[in-house]
C-alpha positions in Angstrom: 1.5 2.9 -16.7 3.6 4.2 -13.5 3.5 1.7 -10.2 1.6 4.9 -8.3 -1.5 4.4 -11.4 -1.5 1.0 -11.1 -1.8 0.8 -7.1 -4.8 2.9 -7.6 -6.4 1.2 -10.2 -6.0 -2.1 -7.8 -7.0 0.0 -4.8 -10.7 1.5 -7.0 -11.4 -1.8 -7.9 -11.2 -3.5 -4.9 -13.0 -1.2 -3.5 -16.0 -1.7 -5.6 -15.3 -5.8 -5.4 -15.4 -5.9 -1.4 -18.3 -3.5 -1.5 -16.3 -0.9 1.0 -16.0 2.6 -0.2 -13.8 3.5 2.6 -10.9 0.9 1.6 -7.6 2.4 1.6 -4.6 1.7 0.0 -2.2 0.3 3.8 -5.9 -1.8 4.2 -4.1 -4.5 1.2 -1.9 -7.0 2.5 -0.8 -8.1 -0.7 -2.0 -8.1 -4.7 -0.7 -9.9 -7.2 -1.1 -10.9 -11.0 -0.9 -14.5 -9.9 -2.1 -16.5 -6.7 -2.2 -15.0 -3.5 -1.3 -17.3 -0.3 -4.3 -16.5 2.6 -3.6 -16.6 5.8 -6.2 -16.9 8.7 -8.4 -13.7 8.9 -7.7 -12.5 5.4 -9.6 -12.6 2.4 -8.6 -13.1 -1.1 -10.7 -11.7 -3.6 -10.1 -11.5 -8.1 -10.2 -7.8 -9.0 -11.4 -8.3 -13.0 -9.8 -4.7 -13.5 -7.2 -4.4 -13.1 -6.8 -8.0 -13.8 -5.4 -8.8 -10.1 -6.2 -10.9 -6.8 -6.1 -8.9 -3.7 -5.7 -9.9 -0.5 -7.2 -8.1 2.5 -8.2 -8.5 6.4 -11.7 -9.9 7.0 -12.8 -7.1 8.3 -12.3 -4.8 5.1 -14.6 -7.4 3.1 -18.3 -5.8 3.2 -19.9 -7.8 0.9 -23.0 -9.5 1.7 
């Protein structure tokens, strides 16, 4: 699996996580395999597939 598949495989799925169809790939501070460190007004969320934690700005997080 190339980088370029595996960024958008972490990109679709935190899309459907965070409930925001509009997500793009610049809107992710960070993703890891392992823990992510949040910082005030981000939002750290488990993406189950790929198997990552994503880390984004508060305002990209739609979910109810």
């Amino acid at each position: 699996m190339s980088m370029a598949t595996l960024e958008r495989a972490v990109l679709a799925g935190a899309r459907v996580v965070l409930n925001n169809p509009k997500l793009k790939l610049k809107d992710i501070l960070e993703w890891s395999t392992g823990e992510v460190k949040t910082a005030d007004g981000e939002v750290t969320v488990h993406v189950p597939d790929p198997g990552v934690n994503v880390s984004v700005k508060k305002e990209n997080d739609k979910r109810k």
